[in-house]
CHARMM-style PDB file with segment names, atoms N, HN, CA, C and O in Angstrom:
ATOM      1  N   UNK     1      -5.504 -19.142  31.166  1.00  0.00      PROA
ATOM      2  CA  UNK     1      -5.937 -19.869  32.342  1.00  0.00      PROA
ATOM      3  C   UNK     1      -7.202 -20.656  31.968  1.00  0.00      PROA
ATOM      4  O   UNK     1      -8.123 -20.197  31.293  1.00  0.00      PROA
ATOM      5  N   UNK     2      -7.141 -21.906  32.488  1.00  0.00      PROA
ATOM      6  HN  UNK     2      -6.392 -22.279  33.037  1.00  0.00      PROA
ATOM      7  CA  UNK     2      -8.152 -22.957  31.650  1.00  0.00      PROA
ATOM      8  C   UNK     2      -9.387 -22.745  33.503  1.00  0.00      PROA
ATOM      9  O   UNK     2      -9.323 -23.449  34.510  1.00  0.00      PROA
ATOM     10  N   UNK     3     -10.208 -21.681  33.262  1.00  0.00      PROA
ATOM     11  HN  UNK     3     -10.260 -21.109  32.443  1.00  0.00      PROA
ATOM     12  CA  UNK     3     -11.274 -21.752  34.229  1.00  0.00      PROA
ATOM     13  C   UNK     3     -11.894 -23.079  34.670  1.00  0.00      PROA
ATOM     14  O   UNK     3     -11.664 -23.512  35.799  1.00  0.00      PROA
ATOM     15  N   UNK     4     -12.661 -23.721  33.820  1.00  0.00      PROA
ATOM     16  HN  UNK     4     -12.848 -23.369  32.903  1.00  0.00      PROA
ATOM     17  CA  UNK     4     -13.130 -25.187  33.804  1.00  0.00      PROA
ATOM     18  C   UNK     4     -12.212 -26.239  34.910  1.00  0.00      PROA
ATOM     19  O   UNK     4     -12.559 -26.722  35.987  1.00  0.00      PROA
ATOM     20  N   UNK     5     -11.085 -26.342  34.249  1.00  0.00      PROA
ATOM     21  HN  UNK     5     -10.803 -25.949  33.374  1.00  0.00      PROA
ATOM     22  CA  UNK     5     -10.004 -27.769  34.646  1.00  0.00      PROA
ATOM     23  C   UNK     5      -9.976 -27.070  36.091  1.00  0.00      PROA
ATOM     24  O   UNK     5     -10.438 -27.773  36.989  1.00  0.00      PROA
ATOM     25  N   UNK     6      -9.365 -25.402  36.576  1.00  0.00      PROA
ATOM     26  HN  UNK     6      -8.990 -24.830  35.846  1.00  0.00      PROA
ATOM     27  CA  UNK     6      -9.284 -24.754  37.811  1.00  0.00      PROA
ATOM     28  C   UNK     6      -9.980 -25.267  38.451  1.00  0.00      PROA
ATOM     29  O   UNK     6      -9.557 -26.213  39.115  1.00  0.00      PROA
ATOM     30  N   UNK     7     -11.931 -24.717  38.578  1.00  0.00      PROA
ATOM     31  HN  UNK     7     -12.275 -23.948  38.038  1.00  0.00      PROA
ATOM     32  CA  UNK     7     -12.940 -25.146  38.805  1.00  0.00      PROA
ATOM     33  C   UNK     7     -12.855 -26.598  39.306  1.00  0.00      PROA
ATOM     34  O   UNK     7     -13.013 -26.955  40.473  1.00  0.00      PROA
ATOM     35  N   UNK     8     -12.527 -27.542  38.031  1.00  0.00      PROA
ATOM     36  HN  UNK     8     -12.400 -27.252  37.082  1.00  0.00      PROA
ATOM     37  CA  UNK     8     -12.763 -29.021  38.930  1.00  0.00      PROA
ATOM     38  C   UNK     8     -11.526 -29.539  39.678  1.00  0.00      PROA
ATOM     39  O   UNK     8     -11.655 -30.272  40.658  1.00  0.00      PROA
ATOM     40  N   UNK     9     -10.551 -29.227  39.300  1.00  0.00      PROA
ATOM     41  HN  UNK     9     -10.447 -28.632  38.503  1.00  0.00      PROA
ATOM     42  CA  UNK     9      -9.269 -29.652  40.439  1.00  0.00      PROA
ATOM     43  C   UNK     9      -9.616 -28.886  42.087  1.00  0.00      PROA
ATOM     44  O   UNK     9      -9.300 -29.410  43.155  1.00  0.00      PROA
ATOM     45  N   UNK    10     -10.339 -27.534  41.935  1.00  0.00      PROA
ATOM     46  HN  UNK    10     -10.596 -27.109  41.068  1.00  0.00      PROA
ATOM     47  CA  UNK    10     -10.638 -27.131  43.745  1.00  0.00      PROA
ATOM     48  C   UNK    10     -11.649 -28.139  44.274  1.00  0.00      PROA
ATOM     49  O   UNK    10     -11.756 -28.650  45.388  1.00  0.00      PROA
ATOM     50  N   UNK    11     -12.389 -28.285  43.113  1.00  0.00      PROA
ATOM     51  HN  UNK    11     -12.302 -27.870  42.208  1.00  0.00      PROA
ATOM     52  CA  UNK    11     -13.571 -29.186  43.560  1.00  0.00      PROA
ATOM     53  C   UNK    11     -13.109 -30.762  43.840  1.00  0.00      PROA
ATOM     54  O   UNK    11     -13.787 -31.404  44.641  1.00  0.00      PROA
ATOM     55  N   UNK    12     -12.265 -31.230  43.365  1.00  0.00      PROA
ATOM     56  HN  UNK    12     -11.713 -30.708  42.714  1.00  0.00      PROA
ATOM     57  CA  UNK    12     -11.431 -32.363  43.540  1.00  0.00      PROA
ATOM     58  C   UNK    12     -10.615 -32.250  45.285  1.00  0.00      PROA
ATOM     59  O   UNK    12     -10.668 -33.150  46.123  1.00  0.00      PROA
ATOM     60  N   UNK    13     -10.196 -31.450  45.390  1.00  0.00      PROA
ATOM     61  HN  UNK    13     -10.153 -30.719  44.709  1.00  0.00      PROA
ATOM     62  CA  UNK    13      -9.534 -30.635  46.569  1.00  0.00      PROA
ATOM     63  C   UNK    13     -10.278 -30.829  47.680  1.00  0.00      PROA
ATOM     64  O   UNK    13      -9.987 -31.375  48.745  1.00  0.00      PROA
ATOM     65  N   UNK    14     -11.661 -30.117  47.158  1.00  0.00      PROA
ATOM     66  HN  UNK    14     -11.898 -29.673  46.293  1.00  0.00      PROA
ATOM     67  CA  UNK    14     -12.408 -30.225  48.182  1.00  0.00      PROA
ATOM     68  C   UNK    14     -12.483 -31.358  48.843  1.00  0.00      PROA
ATOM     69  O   UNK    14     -12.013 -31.781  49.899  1.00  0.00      PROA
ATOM     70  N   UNK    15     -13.343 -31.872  47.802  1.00  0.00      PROA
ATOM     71  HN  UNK    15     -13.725 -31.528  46.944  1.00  0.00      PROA
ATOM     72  CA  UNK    15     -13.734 -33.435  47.997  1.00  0.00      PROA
ATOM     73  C   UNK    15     -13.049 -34.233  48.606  1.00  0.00      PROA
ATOM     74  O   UNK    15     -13.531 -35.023  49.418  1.00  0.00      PROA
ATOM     75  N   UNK    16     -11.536 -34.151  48.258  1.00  0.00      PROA
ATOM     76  HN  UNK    16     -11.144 -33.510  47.598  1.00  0.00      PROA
ATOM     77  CA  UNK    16     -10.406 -34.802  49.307  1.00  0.00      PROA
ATOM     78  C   UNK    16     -10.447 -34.662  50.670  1.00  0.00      PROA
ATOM     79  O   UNK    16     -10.355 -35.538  51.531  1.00  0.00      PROA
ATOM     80  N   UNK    17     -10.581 -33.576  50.776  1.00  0.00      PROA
ATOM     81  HN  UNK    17     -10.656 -32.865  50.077  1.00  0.00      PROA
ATOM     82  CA  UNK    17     -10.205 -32.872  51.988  1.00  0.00      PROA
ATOM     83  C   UNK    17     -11.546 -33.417  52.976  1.00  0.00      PROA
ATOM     84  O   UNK    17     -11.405 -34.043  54.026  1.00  0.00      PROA
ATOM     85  N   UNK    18     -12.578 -33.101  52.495  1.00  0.00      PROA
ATOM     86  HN  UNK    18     -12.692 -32.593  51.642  1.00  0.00      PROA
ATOM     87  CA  UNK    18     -13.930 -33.455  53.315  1.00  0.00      PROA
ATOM     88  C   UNK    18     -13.537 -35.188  53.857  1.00  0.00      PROA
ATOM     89  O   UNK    18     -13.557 -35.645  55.000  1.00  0.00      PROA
ATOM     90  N   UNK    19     -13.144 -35.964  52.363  1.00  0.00      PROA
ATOM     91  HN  UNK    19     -13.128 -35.593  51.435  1.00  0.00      PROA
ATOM     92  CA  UNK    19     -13.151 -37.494  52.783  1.00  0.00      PROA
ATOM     93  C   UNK    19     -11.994 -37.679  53.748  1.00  0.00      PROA
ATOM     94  O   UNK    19     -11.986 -38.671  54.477  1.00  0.00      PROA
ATOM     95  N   UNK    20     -11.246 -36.994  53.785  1.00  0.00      PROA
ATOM     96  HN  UNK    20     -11.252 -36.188  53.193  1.00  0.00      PROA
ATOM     97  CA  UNK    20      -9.993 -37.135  54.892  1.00  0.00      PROA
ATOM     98  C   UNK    20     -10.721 -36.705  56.312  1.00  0.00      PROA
ATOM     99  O   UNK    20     -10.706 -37.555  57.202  1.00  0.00      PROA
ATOM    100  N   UNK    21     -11.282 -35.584  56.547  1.00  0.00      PROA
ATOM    101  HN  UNK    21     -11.294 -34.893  55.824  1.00  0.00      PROA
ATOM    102  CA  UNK    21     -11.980 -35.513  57.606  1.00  0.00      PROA
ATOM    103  C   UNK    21     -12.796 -36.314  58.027  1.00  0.00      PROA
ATOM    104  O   UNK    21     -12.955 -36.620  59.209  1.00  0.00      PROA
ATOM    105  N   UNK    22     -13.596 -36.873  56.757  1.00  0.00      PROA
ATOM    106  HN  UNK    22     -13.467 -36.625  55.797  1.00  0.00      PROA
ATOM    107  CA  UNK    22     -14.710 -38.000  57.788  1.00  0.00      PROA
ATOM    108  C   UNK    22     -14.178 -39.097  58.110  1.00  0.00      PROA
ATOM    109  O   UNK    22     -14.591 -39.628  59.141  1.00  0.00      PROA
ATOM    110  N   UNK    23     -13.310 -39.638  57.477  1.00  0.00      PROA
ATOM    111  HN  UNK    23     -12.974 -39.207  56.639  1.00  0.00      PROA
ATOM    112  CA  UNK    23     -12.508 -40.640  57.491  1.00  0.00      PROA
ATOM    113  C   UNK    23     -11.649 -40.290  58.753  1.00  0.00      PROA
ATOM    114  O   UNK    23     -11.330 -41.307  59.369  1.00  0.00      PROA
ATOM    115  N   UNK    24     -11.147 -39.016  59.354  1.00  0.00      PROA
ATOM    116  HN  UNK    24     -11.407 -38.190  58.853  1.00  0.00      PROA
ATOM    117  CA  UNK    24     -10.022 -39.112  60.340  1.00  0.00      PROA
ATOM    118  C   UNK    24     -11.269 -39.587  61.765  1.00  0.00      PROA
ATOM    119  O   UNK    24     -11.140 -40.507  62.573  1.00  0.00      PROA
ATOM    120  N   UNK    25     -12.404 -38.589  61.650  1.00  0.00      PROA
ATOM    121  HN  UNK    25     -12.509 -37.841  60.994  1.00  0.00      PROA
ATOM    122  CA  UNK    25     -13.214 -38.444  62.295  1.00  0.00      PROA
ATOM    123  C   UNK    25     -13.874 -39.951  62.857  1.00  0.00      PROA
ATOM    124  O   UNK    25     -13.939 -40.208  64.059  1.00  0.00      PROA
ATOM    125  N   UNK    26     -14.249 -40.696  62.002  1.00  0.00      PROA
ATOM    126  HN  UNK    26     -14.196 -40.487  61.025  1.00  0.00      PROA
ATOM    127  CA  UNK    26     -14.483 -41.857  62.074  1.00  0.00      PROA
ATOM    128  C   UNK    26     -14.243 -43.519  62.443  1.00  0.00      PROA
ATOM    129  O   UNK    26     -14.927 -44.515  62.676  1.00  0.00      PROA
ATOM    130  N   UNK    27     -12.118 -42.941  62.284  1.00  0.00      PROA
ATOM    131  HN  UNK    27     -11.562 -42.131  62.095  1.00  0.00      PROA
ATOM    132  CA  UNK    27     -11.331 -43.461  63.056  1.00  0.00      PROA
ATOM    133  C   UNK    27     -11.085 -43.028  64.636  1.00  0.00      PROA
ATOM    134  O   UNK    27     -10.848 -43.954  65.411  1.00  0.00      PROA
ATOM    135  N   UNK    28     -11.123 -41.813  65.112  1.00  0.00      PROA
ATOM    136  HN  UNK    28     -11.316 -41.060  64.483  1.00  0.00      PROA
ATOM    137  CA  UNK    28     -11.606 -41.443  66.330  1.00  0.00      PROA
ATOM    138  C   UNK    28     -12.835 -41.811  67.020  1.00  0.00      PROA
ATOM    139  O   UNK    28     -12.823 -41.999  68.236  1.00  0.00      PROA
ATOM    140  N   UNK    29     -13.851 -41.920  66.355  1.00  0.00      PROA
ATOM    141  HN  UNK    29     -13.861 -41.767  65.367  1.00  0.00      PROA
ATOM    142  CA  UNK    29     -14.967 -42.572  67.267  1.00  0.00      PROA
ATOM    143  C   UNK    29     -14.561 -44.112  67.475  1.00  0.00      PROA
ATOM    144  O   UNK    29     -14.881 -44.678  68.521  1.00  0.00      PROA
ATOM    145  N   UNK    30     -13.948 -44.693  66.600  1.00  0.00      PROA
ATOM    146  HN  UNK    30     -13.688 -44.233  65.751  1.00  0.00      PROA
ATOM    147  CA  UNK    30     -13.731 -46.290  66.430  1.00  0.00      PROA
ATOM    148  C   UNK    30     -12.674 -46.396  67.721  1.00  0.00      PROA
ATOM    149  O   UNK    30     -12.798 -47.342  68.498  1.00  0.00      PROA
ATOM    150  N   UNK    31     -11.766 -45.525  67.897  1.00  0.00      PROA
ATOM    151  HN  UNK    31     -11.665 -44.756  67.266  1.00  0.00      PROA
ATOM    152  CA  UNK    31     -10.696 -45.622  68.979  1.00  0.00      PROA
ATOM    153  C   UNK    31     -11.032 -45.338  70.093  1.00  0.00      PROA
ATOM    154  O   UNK    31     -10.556 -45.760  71.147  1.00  0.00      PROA
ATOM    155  N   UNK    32     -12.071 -44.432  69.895  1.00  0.00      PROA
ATOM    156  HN  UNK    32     -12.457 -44.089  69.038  1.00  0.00      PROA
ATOM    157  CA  UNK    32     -12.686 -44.087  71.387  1.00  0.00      PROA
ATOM    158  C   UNK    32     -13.856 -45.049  72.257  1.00  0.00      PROA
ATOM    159  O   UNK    32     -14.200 -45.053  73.439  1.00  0.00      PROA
ATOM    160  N   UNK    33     -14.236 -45.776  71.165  1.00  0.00      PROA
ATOM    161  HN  UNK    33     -13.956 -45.773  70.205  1.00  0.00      PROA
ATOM    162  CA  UNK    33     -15.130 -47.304  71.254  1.00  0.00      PROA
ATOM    163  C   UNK    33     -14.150 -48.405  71.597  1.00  0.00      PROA
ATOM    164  O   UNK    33     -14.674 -49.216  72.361  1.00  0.00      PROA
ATOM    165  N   UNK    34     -13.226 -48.623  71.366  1.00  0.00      PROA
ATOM    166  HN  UNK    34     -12.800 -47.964  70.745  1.00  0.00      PROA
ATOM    167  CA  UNK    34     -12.064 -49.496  71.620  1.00  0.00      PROA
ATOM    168  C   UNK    34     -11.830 -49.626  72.732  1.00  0.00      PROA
ATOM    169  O   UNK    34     -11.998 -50.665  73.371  1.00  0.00      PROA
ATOM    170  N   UNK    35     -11.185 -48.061  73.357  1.00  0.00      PROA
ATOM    171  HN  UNK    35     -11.048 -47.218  72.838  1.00  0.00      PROA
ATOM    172  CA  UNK    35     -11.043 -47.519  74.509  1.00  0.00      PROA
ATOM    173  C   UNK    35     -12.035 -47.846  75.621  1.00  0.00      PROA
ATOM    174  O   UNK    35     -11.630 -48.323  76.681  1.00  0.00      PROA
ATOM    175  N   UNK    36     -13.295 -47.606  75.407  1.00  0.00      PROA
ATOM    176  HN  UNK    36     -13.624 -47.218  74.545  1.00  0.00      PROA
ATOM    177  CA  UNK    36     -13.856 -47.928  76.216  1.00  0.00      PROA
ATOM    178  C   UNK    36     -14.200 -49.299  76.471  1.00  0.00      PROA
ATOM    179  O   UNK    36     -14.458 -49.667  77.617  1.00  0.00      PROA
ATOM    180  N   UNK    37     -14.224 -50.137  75.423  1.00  0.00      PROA
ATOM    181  HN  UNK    37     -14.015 -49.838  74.492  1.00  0.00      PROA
ATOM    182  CA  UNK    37     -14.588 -51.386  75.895  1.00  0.00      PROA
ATOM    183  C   UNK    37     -13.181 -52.089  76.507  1.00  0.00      PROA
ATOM    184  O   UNK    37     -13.171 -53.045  77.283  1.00  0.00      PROA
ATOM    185  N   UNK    38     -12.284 -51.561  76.104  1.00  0.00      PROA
ATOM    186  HN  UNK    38     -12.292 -50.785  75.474  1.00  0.00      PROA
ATOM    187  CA  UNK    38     -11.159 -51.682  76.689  1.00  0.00      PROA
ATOM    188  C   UNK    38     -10.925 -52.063  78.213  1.00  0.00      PROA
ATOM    189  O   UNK    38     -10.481 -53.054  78.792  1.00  0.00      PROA
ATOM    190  N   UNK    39     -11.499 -50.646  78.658  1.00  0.00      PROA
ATOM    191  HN  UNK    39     -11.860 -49.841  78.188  1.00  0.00      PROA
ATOM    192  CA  UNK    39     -11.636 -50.245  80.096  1.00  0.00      PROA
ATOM    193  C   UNK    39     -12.493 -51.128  81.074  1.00  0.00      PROA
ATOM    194  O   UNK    39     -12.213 -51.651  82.153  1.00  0.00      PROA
ATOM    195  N   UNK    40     -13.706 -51.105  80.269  1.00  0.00      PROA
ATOM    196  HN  UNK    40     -13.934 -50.680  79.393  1.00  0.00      PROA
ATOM    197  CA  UNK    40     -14.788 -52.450  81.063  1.00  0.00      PROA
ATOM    198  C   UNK    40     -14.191 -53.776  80.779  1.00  0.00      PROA
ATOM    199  O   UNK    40     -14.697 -54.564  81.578  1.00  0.00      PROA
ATOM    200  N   UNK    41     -13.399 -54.346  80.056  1.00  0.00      PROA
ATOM    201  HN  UNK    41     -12.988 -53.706  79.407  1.00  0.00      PROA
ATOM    202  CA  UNK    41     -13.202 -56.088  79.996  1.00  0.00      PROA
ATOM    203  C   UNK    41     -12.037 -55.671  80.765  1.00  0.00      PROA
ATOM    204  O   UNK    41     -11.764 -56.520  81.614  1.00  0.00      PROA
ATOM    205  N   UNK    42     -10.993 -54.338  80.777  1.00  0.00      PROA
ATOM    206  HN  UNK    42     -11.215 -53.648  80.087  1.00  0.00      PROA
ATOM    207  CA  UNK    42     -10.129 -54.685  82.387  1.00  0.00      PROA
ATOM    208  C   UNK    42     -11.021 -54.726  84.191  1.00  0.00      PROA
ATOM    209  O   UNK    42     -10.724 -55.207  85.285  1.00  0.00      PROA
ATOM    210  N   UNK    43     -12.165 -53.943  83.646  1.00  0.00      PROA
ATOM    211  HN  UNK    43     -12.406 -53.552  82.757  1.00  0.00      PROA
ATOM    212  CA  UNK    43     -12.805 -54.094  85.379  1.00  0.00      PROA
ATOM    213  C   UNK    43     -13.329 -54.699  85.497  1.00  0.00      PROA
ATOM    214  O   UNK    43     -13.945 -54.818  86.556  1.00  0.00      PROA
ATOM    215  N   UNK    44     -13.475 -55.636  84.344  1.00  0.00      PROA
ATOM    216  HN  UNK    44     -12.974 -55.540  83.484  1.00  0.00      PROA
ATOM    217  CA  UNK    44     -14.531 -56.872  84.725  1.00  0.00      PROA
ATOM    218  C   UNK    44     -13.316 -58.219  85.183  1.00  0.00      PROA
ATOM    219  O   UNK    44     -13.561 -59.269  85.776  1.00  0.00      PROA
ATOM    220  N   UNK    45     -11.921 -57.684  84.629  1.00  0.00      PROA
ATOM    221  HN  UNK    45     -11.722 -56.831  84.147  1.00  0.00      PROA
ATOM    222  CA  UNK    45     -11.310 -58.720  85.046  1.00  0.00      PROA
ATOM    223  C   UNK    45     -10.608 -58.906  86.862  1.00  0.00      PROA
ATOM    224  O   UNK    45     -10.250 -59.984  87.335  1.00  0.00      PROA
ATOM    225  N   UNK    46     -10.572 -57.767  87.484  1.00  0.00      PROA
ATOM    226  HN  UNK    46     -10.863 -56.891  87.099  1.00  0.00      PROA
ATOM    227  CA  UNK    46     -10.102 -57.520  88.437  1.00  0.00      PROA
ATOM    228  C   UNK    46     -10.860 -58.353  89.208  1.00  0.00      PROA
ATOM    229  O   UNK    46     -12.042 -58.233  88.886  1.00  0.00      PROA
ATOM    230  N   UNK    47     -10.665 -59.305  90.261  1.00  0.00      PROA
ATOM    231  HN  UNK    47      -9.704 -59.402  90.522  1.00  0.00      PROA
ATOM    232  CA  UNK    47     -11.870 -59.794  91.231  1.00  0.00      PROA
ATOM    233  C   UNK    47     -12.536 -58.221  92.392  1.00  0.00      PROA
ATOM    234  O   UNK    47     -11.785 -57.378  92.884  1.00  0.00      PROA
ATOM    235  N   UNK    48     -14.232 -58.256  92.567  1.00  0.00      PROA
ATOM    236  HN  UNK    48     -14.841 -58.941  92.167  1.00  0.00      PROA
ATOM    237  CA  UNK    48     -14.456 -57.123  93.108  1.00  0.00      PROA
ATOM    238  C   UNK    48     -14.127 -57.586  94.334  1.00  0.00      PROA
ATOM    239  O   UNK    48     -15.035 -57.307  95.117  1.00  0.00      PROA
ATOM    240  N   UNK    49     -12.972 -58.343  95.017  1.00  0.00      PROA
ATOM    241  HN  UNK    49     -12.234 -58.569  94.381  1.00  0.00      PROA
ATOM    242  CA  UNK    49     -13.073 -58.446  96.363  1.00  0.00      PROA
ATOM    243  C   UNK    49     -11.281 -58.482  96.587  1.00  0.00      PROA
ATOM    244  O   UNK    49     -10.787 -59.184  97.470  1.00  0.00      PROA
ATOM    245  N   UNK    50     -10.632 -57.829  95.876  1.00  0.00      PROA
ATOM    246  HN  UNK    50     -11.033 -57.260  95.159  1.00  0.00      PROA
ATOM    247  CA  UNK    50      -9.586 -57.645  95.529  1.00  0.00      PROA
ATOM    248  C   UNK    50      -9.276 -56.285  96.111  1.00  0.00      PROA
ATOM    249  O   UNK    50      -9.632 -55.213  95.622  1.00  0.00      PROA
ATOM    250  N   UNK    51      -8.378 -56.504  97.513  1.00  0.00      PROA
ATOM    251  HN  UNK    51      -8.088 -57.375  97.910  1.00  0.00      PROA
ATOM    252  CA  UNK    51      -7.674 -55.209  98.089  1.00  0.00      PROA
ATOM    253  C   UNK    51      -8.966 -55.212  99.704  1.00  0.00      PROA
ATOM    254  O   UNK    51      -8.959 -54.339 100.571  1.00  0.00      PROA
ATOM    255  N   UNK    52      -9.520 -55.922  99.687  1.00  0.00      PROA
ATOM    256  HN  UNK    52      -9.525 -56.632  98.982  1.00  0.00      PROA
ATOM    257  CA  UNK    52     -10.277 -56.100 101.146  1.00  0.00      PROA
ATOM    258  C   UNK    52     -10.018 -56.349 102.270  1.00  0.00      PROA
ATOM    259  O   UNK    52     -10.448 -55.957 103.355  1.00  0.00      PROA
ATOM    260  N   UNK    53      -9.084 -57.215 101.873  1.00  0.00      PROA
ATOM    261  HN  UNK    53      -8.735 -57.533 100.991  1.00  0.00      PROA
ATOM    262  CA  UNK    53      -8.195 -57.792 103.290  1.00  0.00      PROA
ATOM    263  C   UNK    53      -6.586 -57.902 103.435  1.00  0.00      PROA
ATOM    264  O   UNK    53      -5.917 -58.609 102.681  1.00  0.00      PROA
ATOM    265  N   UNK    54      -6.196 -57.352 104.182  1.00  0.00      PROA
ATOM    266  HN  UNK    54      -6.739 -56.778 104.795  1.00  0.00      PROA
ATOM    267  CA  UNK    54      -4.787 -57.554 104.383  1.00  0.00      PROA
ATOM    268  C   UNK    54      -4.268 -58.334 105.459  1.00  0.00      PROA
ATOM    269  O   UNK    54      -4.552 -58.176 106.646  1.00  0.00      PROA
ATOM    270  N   UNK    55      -3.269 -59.430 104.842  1.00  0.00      PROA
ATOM    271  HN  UNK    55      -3.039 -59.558 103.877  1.00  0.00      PROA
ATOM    272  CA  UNK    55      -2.590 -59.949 106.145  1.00  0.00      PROA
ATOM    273  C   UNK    55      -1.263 -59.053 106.104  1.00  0.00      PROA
ATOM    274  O   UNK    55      -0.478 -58.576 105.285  1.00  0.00      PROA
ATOM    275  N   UNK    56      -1.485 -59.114 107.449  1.00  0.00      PROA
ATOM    276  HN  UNK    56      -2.123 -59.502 108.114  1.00  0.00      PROA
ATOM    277  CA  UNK    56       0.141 -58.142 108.038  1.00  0.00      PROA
ATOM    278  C   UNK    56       0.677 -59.822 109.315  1.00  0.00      PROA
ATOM    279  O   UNK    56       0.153 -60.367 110.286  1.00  0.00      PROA
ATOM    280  N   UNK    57       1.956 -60.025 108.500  1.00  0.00      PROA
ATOM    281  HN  UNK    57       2.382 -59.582 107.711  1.00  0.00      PROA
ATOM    282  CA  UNK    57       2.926 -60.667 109.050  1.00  0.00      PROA
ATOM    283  C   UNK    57       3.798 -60.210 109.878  1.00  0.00      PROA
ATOM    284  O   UNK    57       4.765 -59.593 109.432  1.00  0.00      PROA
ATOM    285  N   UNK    58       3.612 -60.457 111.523  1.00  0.00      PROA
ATOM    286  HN  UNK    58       2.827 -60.959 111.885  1.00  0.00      PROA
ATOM    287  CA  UNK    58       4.996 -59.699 111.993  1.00  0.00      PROA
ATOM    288  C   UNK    58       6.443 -60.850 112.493  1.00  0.00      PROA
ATOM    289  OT1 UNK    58       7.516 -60.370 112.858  1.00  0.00      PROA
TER     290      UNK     58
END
């Protein structure tokens, strides 16, 4: 059993693994920033006087 090569392939492992997390992590804040600006350029598009008045036709 080659200890050394073991040693750096977990450590390789690791390292993967951490950059996949910050990386997943990082795409979640970016989507959740999206999301929200999302949300405000739809309520900014609605007129605020939209649903105030109703005509009723009989």
């Amino acid at each position: 059993m080659d200890i050394p090569a073991l040693s750096m392939a977990m450590s390789m492992d690791r390292l993967h693994m951490e950059v996949s997390v910050a990386v997943a992590s990082k795409v979640m804040d970016t989507m959740e920033t999206t999301g929200e600006e999302l949300a405000e350029m739809l309520a900014a598009s609605i007129p605020s006087d939209l649903g105030q008045n109703i005509d009723v036709l009989v």
